[in-house]
N, C-alpha and C positions, 0 to 999 in steps of 0.2 A: 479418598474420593478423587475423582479421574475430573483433570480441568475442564470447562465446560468449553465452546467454540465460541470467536467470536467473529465476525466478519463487518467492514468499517469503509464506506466509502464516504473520499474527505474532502475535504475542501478547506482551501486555503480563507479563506475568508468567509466564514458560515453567516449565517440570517436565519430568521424565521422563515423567509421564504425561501431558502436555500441552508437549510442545515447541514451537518453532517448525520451523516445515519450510520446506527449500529445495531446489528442483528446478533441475537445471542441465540444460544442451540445447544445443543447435545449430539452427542454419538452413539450410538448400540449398531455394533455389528458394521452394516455396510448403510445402513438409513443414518440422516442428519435429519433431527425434529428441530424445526423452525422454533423458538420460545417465545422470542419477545422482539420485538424492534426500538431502538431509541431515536428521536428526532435532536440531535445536538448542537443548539443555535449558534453557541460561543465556542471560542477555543479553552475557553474557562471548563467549560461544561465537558468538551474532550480531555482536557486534564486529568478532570474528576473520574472520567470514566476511565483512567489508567493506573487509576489511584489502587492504591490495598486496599482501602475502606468502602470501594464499592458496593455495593449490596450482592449485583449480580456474582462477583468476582471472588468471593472466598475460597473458592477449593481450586483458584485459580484459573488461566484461559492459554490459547494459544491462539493468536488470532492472525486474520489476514488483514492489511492494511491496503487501500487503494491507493498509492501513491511512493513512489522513486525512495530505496533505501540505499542510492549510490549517484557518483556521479560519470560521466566518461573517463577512461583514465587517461586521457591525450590533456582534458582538462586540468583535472588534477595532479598530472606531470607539470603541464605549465605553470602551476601555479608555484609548483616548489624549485622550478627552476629559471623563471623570469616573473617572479612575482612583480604586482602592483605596489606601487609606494603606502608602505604601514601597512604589509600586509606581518601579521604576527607570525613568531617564528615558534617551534614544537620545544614544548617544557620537557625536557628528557626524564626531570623532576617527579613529573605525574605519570604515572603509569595508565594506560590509554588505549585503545585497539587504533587502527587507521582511520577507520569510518567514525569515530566519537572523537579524535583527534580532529580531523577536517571539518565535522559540524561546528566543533567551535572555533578553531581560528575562524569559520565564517560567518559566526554569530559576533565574534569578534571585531572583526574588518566592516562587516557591513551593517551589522545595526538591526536592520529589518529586512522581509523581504524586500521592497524598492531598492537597497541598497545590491541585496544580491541581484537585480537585472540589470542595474548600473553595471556588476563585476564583469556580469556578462556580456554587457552591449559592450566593453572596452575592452574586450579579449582579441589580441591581434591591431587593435588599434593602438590603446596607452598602454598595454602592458600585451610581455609574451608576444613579442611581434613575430612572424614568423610560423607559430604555434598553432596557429586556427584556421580548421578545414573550411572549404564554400560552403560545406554547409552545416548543420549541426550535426555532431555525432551523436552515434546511441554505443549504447553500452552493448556485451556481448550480448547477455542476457537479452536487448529490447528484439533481437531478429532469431533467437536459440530457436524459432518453430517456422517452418518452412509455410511462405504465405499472410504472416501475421507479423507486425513490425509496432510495435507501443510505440509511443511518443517521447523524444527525445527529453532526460530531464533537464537538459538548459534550456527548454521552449519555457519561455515565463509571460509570453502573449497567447494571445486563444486559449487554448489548454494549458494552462500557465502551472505545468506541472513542477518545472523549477520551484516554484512560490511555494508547492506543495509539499515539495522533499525538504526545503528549508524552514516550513514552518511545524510540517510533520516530525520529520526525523529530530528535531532538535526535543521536542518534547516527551516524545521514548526515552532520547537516554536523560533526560533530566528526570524521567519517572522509575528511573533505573531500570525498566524492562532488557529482560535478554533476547538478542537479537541473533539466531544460530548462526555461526557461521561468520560474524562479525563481529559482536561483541558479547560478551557474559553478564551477568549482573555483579556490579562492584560490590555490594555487601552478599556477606555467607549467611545464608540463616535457614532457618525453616521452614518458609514463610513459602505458600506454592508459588508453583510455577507461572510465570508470565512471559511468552514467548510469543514476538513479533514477527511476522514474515510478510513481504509484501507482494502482495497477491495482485493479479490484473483480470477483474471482471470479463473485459474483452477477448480473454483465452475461450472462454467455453461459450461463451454467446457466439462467437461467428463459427466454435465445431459445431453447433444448432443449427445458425441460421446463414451462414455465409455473409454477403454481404451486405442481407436487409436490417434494418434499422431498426430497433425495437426504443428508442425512447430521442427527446428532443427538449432543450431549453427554450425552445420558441412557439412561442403558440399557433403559430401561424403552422407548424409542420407536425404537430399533436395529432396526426389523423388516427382513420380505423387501418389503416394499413401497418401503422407501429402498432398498434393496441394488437391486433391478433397476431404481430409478431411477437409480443410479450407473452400472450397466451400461448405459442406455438413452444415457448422457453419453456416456461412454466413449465408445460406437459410434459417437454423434453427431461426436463429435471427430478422433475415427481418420477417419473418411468426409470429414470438412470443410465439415460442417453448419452450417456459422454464417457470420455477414456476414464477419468476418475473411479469410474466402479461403484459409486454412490449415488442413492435415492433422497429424497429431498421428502420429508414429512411436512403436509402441510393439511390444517384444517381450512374447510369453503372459506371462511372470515377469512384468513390471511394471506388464501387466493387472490381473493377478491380484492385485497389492500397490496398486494402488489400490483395485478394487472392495474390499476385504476390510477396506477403514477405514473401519467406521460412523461416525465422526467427522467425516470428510472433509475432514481436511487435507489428505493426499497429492492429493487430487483439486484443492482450491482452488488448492493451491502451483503444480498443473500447469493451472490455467486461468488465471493467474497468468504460467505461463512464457510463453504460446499469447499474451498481450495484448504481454507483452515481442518477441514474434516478430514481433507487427505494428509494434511500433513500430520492431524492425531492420530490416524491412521498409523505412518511410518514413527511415530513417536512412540508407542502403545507396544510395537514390536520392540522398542531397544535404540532407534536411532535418536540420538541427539540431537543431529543434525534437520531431522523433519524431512527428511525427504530432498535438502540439498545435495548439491552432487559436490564434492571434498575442494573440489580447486576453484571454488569461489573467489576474485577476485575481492579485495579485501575494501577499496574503493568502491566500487562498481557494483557491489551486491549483487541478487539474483532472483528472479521471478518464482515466485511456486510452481510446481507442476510444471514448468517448461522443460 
């Protein structure tokens, strides 16, 4: 049986009124069928959803995650080479990819996220002097498309995407998920496949819409002017308006449950799934890789579909 999709926009610190969401789905051919959506209020409850025991997840997933599976590597340079005091040094002991090595020394050093913004506000000041640009940097990967630039993942205010990659990535490899291109799954077994790649919503929404806005945290800017730019996505995606090559299946009801979240998670979580699809896609032919391109930096990670 062929893994199902899964697509996940996340949030560092979830609520009822701010969950994390995940959209599950299918493939045939070049359509992705919308299945189900999850509201996931805890980081408990994203655990679970990474779990083997899932309900959804038996025959296995390949999913897109909303959120940084690396860091800068100017950062991550300085970190091995003018570290912060009791910054932990690499067990040569444990065998470890790069990127599963640096989640933990920094699970390690700082405890929680607050502490990794701490790491951060003191880059260039108490430690690594010298090391740190005017401004934040991005990773290759955040500028690979001409016009579009993600947000850098040491921004741990506003879009406190740092917070994300630290509270995210650390829980992939704790769930053993293989992550192409950067790490494998430490136990052999036969148990399907579970492969993470991390996706950015915001690729295929602005090839749609350019630079109108299709959702808001704030009530006060919820208008009809984002709502029928949700619905202009929607369209776009049901037709299979975008480089991806894929149609998006969706019943009126779940139309409707997307257009209807000024917010727009449900919508993310499902551009999200649509990236995961491309990547079953180049999986399905033979590639292991999902559709990365071979010279991924091993820190730094890489965006799907860019």
């Amino acid at each position: 049986m062929s893994p199902c999709l899964l697509g996940v926009d996340f949030s560092c610190a979830p609520s009822q009124r701010k969950p994390i969401t995940a959209a599950w789905g299918q493939r045939q051919g070049t359509v992705v069928r919308l299945e189900a959506l999850e509201a996931l209020p805890t980081l408990d409850a994203f655990e679970a959803l990474l779990s083997t025991g899932h309900p959804r997840g038996g025959s296995g997933w390949i999913g897109g995650f909303d959120f940084p599976f690396g860091l800068p590597r100017c950062f991550v340079d300085a970190l091995a080479h003018a570290p912060p005091a009791g910054w932990p040094g690499s067990n040569p002991g444990i065998p470890s990819s790069p990127a599963e090595r640096l989640i933990a020394q920094l699970l390690q050093h700082c405890g929680d996220r607050q502490g990794f913004q701490a790491l951060v506000d003191g880059w260039g000041r108490d430690w690594g002097q010298g090391s740190r640009p005017t401004t934040l940097p991005h990773r290759r990967a955040d500028t690979a498309l001409p016009g579009i630039s993600s947000t850098s993942p040491l921004q741990t205010r506003y879009v406190p995407v740092g917070k994300m990659y630290f509270e995210g990535l650390s829980r992939l490899v704790r769930a053993d998920v293989a992550l192409p291109g950067l790490r494998p799954c430490a136990t052999v077994s036969d148990a399907p496949p579970r492969l993470a790649l991390e996706a950015y919503p915001g690729l295929l929404a602005q090839e749609v819409l350019g630079r109108g806005s299709y959702k808001s945290d704030d009530r006060a800017q919820q208008n009809h002017e984002r709502l029928l730019h949700r619905l202009s996505l929607i369209d776009a995606l049901e037709q299979g308006r975008t480089r991806l090559g894929l149609r998006l299946k969706l019943s009126p009801a779940q139309r409707d449950h997307l257009a209807s979240d000024p917010q727009g998670d449900r919508l993310d979580a499902v551009l999200c799934l649509l990236q995961a699809g491309w990547a079953h896609l180049r999986w399905s032919e033979g590639d292991t890789r999902c559709g990365l391109p071979p010279d991924i930096d091993p820190v730094e990670g890489w965006i799907l579909t860019t």
